[in-house]
N, CA, C and O atoms as CSV, one atom per row, in Angstrom:
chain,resi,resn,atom,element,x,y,z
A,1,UNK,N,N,9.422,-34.273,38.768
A,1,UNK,CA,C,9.488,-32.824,38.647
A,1,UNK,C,C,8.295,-32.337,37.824
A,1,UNK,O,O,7.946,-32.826,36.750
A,2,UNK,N,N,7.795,-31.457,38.368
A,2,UNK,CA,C,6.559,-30.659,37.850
A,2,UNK,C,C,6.614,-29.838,36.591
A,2,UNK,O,O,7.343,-28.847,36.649
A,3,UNK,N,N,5.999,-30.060,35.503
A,3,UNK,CA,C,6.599,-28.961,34.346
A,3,UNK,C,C,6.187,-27.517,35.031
A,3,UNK,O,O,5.224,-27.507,35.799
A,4,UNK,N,N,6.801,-26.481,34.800
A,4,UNK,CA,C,6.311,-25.589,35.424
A,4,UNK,C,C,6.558,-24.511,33.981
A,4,UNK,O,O,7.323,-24.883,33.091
A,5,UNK,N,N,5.799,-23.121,33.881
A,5,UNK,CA,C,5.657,-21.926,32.662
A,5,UNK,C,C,6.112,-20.935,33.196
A,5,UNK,O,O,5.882,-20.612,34.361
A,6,UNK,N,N,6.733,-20.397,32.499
A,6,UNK,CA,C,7.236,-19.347,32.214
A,6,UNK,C,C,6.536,-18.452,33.221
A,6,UNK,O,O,5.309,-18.497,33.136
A,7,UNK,N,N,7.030,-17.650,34.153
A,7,UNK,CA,C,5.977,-16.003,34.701
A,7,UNK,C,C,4.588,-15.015,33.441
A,7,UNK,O,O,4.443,-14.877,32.226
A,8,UNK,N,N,4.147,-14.739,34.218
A,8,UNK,CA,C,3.200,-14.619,32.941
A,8,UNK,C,C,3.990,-13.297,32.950
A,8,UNK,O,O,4.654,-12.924,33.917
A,9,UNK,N,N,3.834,-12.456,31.516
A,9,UNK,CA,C,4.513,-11.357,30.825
A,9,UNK,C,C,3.746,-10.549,31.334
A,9,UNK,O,O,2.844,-10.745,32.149
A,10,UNK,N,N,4.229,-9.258,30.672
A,10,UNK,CA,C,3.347,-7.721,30.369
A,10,UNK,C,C,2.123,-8.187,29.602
A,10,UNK,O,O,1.033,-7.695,29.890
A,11,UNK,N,N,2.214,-9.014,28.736
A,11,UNK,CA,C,0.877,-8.961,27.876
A,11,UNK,C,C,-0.169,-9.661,28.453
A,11,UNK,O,O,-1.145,-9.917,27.748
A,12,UNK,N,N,-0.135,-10.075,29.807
A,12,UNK,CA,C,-1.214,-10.912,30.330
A,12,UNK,C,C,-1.371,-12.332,30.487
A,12,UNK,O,O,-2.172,-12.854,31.262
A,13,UNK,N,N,-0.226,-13.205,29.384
A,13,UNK,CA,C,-0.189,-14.607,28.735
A,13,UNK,C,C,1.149,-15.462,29.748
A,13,UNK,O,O,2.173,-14.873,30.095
A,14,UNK,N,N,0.921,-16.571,30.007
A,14,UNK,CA,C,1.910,-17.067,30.011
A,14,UNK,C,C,2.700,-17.362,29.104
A,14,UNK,O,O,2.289,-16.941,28.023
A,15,UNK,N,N,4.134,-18.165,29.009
A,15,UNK,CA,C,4.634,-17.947,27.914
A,15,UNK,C,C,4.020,-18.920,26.789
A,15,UNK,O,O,4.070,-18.824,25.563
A,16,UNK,N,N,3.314,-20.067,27.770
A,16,UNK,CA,C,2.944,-20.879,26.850
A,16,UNK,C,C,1.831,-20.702,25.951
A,16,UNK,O,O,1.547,-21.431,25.000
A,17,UNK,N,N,1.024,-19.320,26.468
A,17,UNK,CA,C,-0.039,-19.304,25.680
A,17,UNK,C,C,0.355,-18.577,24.548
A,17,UNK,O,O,0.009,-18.707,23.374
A,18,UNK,N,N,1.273,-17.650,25.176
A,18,UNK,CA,C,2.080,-16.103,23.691
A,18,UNK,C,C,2.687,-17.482,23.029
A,18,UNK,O,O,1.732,-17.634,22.268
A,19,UNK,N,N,3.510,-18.575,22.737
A,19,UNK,CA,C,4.363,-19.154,22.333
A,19,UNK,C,C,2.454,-19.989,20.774
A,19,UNK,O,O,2.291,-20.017,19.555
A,20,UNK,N,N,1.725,-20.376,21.871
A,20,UNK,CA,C,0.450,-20.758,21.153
A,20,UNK,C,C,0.125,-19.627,19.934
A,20,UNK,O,O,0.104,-19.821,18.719
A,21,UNK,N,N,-0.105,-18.464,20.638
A,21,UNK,CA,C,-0.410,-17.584,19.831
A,21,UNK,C,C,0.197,-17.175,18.701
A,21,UNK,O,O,-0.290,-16.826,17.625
A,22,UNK,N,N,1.880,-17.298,19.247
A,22,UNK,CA,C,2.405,-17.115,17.928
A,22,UNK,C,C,2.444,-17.983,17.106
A,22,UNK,O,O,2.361,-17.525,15.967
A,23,UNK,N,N,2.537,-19.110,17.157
A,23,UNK,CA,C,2.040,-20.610,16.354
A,23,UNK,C,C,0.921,-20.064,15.824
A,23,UNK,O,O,1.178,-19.640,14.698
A,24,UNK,N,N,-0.091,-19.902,16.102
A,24,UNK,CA,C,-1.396,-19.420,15.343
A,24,UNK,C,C,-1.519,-18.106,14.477
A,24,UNK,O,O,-2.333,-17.964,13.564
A,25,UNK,N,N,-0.820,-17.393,14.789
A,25,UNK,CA,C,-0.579,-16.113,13.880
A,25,UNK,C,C,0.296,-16.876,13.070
A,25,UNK,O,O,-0.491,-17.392,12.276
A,26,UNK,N,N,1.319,-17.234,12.800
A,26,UNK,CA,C,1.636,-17.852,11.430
A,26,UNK,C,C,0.866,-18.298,10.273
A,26,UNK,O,O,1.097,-17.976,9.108
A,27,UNK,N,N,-0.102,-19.094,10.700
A,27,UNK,CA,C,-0.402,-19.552,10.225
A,27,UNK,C,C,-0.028,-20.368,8.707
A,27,UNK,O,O,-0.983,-20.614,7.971
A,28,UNK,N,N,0.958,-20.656,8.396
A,28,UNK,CA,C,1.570,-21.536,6.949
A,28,UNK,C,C,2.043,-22.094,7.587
A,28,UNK,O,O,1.728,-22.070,8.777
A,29,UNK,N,N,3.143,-22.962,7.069
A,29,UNK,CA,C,3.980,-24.405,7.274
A,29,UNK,C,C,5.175,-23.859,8.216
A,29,UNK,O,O,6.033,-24.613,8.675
A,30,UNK,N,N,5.133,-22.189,8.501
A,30,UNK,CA,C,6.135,-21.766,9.120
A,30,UNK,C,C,5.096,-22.499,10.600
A,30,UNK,O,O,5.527,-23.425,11.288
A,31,UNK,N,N,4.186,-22.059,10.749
A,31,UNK,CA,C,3.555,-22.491,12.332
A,31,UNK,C,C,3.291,-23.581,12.749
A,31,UNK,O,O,3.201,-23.805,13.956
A,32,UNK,N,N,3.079,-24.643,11.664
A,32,UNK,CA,C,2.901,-26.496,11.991
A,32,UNK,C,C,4.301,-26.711,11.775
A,32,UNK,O,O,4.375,-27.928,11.601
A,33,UNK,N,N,5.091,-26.382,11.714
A,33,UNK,CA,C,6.840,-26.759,11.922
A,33,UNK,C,C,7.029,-26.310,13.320
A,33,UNK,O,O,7.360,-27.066,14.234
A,34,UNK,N,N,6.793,-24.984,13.445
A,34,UNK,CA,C,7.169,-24.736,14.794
A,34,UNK,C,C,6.061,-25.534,16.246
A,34,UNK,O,O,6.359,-25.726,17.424
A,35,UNK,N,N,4.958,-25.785,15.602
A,35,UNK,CA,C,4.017,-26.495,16.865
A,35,UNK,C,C,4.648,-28.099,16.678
A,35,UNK,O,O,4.743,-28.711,17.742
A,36,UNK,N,N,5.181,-28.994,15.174
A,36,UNK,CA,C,5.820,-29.985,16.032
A,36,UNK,C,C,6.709,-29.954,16.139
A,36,UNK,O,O,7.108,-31.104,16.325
A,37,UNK,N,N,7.787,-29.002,16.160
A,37,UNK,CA,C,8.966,-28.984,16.967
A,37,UNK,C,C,8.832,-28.986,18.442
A,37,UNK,O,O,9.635,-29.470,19.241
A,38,UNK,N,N,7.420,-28.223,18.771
A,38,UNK,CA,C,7.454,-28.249,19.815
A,38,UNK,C,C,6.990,-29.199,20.287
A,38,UNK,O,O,7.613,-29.910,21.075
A,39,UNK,N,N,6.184,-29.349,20.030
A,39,UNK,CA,C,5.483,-30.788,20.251
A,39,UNK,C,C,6.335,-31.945,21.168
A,39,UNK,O,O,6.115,-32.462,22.263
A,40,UNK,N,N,7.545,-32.102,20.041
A,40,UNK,CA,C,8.193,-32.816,19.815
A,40,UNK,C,C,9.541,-32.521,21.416
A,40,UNK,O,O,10.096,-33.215,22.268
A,41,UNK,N,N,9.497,-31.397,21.096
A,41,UNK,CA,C,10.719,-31.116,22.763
A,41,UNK,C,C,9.640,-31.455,23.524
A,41,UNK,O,O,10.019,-32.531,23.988
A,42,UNK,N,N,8.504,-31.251,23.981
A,42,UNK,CA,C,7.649,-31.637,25.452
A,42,UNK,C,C,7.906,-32.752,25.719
A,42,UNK,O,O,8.344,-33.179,26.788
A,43,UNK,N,N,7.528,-33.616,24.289
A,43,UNK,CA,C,7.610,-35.335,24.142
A,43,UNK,C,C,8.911,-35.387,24.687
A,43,UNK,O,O,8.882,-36.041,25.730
A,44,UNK,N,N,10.088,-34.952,24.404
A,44,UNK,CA,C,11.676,-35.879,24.458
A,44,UNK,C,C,11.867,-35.290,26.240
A,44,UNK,O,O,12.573,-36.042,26.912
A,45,UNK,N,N,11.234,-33.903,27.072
A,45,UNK,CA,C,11.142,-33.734,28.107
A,45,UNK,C,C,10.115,-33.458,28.548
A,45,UNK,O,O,9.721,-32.632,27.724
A,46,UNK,N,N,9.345,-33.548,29.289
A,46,UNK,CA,C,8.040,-33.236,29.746
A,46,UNK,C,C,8.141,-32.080,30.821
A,46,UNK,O,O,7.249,-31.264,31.055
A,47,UNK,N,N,9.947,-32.179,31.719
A,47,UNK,CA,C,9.857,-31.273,32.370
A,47,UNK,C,C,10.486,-29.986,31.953
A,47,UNK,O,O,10.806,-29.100,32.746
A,48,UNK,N,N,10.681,-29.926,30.341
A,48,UNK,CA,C,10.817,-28.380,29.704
A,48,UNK,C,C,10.135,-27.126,30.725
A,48,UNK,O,O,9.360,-27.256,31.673
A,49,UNK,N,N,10.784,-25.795,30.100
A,49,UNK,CA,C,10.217,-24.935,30.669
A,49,UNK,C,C,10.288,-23.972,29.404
A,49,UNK,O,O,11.389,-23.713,28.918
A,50,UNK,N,N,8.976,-23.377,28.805
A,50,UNK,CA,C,9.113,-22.302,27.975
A,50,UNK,C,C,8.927,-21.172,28.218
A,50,UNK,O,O,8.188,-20.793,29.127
A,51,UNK,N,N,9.741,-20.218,27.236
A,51,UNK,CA,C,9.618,-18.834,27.619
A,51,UNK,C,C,9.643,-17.995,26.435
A,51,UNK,O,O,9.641,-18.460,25.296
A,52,UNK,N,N,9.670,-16.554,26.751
A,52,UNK,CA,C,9.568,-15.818,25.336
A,52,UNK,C,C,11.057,-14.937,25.818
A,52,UNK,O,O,11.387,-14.902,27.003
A,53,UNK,N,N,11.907,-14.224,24.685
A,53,UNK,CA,C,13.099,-13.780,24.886
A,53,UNK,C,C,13.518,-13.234,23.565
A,53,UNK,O,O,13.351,-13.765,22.467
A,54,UNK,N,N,14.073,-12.120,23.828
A,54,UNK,CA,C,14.936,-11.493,22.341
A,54,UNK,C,C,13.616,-11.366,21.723
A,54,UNK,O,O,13.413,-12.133,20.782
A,55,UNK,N,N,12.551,-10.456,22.091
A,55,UNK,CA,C,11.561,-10.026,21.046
A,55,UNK,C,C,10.357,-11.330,21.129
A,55,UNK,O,O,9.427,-11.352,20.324
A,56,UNK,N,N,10.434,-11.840,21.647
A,56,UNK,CA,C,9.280,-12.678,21.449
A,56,UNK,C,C,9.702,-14.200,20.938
A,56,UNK,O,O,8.847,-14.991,20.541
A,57,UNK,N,N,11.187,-14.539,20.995
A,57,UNK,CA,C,11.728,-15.644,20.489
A,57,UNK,C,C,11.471,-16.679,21.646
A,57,UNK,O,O,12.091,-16.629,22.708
A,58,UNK,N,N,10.323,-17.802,21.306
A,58,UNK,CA,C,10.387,-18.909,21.982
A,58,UNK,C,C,11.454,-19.423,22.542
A,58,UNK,O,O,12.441,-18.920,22.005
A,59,UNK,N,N,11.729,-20.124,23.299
A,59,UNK,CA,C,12.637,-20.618,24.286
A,59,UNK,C,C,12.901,-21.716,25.399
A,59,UNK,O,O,13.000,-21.428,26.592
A,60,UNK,N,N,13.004,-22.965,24.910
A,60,UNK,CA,C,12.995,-24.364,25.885
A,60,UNK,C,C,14.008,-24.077,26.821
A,60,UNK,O,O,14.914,-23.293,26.541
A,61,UNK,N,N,13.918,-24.722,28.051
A,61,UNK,CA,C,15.010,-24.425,29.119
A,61,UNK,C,C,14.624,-26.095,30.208
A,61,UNK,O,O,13.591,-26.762,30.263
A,62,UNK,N,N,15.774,-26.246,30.818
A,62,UNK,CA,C,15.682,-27.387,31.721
A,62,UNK,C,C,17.325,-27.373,32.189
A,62,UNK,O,O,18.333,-27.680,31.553
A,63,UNK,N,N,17.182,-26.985,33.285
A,63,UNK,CA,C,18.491,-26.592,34.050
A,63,UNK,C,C,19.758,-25.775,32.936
A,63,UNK,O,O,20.910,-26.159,32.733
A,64,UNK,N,N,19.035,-24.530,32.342
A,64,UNK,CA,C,19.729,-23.546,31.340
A,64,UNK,C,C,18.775,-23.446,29.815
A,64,UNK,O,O,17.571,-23.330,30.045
A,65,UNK,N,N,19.062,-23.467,28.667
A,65,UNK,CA,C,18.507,-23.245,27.309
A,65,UNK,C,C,19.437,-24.719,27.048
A,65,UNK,O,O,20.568,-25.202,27.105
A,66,UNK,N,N,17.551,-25.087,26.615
A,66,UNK,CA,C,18.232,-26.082,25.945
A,66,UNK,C,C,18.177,-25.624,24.127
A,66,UNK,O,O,19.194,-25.628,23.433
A,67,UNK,N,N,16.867,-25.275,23.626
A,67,UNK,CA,C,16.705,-24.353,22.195
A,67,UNK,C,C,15.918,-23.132,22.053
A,67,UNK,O,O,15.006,-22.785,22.804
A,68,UNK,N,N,16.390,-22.453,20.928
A,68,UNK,CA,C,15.051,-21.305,20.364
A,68,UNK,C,C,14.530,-22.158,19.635
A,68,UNK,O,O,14.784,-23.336,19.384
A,69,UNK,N,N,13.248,-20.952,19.098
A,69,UNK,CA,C,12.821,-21.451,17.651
A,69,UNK,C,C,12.549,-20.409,17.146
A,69,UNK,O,O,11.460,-19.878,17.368
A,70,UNK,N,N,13.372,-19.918,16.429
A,70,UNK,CA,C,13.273,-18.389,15.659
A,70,UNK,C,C,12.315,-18.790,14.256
A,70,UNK,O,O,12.163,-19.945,13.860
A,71,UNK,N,N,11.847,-17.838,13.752
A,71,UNK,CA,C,10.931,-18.010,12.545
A,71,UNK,C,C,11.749,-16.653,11.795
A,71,UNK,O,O,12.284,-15.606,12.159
A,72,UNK,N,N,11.475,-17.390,10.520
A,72,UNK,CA,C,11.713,-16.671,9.308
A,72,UNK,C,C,11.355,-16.708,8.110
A,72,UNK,O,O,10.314,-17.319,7.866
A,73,UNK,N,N,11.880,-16.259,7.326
A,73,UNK,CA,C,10.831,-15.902,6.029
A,73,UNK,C,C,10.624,-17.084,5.314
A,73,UNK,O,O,9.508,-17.397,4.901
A,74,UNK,N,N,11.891,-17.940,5.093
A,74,UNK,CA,C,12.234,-19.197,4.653
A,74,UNK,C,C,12.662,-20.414,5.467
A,74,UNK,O,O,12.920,-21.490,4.927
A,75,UNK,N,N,12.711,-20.266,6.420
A,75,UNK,CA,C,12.991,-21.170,7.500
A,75,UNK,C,C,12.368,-21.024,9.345
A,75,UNK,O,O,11.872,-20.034,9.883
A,76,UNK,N,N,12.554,-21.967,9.754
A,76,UNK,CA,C,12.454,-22.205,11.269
A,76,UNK,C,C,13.801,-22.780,11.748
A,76,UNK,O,O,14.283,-23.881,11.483
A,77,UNK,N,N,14.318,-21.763,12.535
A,77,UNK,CA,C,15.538,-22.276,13.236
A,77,UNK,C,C,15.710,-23.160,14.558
A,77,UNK,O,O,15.688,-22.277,15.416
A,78,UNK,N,N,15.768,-23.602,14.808
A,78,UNK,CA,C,16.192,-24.414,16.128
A,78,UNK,C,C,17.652,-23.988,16.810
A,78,UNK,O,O,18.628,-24.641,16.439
A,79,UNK,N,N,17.780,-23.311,17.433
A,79,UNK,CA,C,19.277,-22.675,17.720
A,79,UNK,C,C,19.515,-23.999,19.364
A,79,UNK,O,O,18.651,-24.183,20.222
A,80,UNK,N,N,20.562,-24.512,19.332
A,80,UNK,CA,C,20.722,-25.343,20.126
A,80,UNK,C,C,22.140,-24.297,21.289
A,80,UNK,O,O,23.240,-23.953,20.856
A,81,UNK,N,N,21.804,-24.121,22.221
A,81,UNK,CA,C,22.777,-23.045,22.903
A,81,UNK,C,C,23.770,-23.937,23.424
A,81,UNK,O,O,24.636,-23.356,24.077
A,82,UNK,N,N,23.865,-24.857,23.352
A,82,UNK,CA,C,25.595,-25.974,23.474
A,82,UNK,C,C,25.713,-26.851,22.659
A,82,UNK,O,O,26.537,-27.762,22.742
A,83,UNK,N,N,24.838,-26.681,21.688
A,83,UNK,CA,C,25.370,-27.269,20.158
A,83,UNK,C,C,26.279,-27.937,20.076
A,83,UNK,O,O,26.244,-29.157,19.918
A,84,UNK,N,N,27.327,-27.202,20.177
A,84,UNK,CA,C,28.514,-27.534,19.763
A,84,UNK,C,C,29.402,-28.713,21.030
A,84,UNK,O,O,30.593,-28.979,21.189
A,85,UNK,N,N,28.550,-29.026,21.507
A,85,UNK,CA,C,29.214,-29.979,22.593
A,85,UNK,C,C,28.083,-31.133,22.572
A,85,UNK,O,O,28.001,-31.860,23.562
A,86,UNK,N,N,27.352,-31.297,21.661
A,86,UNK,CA,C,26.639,-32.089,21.784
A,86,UNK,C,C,26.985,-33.656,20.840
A,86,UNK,O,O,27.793,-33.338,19.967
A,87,UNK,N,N,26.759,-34.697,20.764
A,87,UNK,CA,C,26.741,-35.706,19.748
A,87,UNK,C,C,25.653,-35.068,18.675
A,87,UNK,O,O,24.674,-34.331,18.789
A,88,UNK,N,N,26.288,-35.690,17.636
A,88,UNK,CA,C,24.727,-35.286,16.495
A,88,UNK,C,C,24.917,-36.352,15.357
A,88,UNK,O,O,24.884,-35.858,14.230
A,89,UNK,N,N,25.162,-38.075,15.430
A,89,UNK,CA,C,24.963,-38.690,14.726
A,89,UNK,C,C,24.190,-39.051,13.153
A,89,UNK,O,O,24.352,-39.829,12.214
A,90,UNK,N,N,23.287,-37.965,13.554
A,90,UNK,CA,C,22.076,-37.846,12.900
A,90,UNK,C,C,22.460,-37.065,11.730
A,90,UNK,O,O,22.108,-37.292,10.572
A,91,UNK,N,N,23.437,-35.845,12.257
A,91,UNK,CA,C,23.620,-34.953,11.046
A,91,UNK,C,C,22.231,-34.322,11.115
A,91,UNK,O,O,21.589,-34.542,10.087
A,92,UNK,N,N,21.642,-33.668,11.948
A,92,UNK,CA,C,20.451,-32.349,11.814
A,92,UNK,C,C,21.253,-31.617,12.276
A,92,UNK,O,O,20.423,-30.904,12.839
A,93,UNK,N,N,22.284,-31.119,12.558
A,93,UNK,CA,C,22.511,-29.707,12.680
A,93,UNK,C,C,23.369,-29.505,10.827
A,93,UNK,O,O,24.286,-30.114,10.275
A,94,UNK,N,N,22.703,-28.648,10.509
A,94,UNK,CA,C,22.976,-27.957,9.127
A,94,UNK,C,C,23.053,-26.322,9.298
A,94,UNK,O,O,23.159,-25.685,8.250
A,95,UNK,N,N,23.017,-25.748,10.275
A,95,UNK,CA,C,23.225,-24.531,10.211
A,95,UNK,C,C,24.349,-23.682,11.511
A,95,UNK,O,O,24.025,-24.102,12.622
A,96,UNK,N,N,25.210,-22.921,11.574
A,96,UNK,CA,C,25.466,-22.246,12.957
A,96,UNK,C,C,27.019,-23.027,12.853
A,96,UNK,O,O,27.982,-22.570,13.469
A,97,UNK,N,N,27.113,-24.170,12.053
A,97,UNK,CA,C,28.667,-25.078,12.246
A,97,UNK,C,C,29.982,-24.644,12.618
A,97,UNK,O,O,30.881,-25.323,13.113
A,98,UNK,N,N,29.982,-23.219,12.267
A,98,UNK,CA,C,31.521,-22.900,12.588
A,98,UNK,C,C,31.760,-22.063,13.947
A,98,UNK,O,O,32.829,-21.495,14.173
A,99,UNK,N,N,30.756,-22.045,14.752
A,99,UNK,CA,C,30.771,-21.778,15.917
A,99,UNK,C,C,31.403,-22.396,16.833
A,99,UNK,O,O,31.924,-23.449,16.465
A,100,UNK,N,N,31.588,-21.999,18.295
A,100,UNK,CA,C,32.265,-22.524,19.395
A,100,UNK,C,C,31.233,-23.184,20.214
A,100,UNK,O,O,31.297,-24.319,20.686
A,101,UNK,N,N,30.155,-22.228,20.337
A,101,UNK,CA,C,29.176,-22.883,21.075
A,101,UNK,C,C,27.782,-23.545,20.334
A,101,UNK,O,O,27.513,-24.741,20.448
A,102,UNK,N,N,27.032,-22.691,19.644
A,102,UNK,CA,C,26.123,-23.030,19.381
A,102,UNK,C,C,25.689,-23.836,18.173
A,102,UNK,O,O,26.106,-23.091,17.286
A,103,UNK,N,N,25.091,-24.930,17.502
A,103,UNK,CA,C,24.590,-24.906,16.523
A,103,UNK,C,C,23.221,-25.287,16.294
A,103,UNK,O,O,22.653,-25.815,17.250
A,104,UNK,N,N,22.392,-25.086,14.929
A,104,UNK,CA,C,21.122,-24.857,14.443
A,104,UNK,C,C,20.670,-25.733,13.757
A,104,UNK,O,O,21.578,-26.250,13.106
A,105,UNK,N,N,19.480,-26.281,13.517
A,105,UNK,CA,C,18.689,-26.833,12.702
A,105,UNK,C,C,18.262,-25.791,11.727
A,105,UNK,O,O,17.816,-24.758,12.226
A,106,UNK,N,N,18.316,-25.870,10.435
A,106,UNK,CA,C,16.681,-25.030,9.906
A,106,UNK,C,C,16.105,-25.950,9.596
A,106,UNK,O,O,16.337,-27.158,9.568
A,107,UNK,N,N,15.116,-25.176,9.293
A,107,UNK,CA,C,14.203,-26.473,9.119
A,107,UNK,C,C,13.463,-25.555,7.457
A,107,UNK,O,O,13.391,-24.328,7.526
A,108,UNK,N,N,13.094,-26.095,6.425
A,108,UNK,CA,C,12.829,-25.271,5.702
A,108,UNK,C,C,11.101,-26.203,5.117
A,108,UNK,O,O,10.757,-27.356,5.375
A,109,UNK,N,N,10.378,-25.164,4.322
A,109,UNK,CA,C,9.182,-25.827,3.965
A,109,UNK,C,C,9.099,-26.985,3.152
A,109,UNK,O,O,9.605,-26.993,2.030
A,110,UNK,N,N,8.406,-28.125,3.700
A,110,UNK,CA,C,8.595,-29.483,2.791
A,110,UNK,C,C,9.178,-30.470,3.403
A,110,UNK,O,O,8.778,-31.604,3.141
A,111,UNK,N,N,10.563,-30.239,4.633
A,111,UNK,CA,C,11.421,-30.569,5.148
A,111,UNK,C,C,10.594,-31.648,5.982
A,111,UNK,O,O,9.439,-31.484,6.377
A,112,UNK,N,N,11.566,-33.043,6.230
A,112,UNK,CA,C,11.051,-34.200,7.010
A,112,UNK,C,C,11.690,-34.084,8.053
A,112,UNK,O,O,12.903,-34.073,7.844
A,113,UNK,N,N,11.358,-33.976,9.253
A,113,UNK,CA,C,11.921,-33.969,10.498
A,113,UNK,C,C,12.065,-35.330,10.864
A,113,UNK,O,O,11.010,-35.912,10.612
A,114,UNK,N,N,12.859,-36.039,11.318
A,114,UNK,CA,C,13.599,-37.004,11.849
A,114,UNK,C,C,13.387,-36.890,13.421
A,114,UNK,O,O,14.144,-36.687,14.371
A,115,UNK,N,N,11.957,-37.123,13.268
A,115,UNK,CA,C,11.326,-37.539,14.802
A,115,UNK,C,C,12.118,-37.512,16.388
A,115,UNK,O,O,11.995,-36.737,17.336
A,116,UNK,N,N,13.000,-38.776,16.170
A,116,UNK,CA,C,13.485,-39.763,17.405
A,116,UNK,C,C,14.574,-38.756,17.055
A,116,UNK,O,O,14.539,-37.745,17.755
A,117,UNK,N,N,15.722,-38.809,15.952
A,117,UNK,CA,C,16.879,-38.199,16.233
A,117,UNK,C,C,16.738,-36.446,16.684
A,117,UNK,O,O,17.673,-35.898,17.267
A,118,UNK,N,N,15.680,-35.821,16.390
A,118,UNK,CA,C,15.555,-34.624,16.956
A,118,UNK,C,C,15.124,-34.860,18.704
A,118,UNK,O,O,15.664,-34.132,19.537
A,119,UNK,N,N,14.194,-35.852,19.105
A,119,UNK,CA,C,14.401,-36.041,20.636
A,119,UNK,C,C,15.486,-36.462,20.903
A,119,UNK,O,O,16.162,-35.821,21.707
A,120,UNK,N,N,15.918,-37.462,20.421
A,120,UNK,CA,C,17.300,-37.984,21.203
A,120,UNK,C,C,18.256,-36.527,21.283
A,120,UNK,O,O,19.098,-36.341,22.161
A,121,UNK,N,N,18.059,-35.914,20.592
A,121,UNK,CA,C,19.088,-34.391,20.415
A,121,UNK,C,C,18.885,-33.977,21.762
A,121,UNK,O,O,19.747,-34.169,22.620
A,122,UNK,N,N,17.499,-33.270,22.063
A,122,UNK,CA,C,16.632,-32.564,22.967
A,122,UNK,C,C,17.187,-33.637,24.310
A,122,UNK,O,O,17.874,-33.089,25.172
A,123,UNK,N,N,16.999,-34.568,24.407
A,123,UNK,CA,C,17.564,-35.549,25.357
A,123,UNK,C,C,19.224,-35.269,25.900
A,123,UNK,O,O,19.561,-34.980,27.048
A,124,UNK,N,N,20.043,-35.437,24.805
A,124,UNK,CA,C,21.300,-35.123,25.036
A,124,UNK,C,C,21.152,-33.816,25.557
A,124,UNK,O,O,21.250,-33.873,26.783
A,125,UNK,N,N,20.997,-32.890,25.234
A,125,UNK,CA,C,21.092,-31.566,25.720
A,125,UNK,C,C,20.225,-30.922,27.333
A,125,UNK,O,O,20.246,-29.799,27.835
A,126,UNK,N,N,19.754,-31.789,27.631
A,126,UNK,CA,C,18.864,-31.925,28.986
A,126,UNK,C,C,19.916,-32.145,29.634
A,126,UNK,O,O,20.453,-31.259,30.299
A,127,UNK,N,N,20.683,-34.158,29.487
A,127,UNK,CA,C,22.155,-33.936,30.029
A,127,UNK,C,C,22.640,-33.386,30.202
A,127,UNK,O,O,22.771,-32.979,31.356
A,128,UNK,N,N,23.250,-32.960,29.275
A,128,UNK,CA,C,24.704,-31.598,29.271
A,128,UNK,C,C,23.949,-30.293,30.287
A,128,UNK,O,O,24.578,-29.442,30.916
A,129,UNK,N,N,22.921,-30.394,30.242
A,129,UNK,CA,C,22.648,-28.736,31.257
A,129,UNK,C,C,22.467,-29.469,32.249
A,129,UNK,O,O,22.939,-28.646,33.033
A,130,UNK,N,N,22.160,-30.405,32.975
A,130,UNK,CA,C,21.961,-30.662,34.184
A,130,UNK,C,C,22.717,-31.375,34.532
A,130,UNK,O,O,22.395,-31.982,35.554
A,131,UNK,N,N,24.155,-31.725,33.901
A,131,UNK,CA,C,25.919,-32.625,34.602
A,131,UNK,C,C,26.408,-31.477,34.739
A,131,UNK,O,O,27.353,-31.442,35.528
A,132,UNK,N,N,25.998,-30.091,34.060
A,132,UNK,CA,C,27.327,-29.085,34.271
A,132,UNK,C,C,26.638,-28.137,35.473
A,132,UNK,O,O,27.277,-27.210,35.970
């Protein structure tokens, strides 16, 4: 399967380039968190699909959403949209817990990301959208 991008927007960009751009307008530890997060979902799927949504909120997809990546003042979120049906051995979801469906990573400045268990996450959740 072919990775394929997002339709290009109103602003001229595909999503992958607005998703670049906004990585680069950050510029602090908020934007090298969010470029290897991303990084890091291409790696665990190659046939991701990104998009922009809710204002400009990045957006992985592969047969549905698999995550956001919201930015904030103090954190980078990872919103996982079936979270809550997922395994998480790992213990990275720390945020969103008392939900039905969804839960979150933050990720905050300083923070060590746990490489493999954040793909293996991204992995599981590829499953779950493409058995249901």
């Amino acid at each position: 399967m072919k990775k394929i991008d997002a339709k290009a927007d109103e602003e001229g960009g595909s999503a992958s380039e607005l998703i670049e751009a906004k990585i680069q307008a950050l510029s602090d530890w908020r934007g090298e968190t969010l470029a290897r997060v991303r990084a890091l979902i291409k790696q665990a799927d190659p046939d991701v699909v990104e998009e922009l949504k809710w204002r400009g909120v990045p957006v992985w997809s592969h047969a549905g959403i698999i995550c956001t990546g919201e930015t904030y003042k103090n954190a980078v979120k990872m919103t996982f949209a079936k979270g809550a049906s997922l395994e998480d051995p790992s213990g990275l979801f720390n945020a969103s817990l008392d939900g039905n469906t969804r839960r979150a990573i933050d990720l905050h400045e300083g923070d060590r990301i746990d490489e493999e268990a954040l793909k293996t996450l991204i992995r599981a959740a590829v499953v779950l959208n493409t058995s249901t």
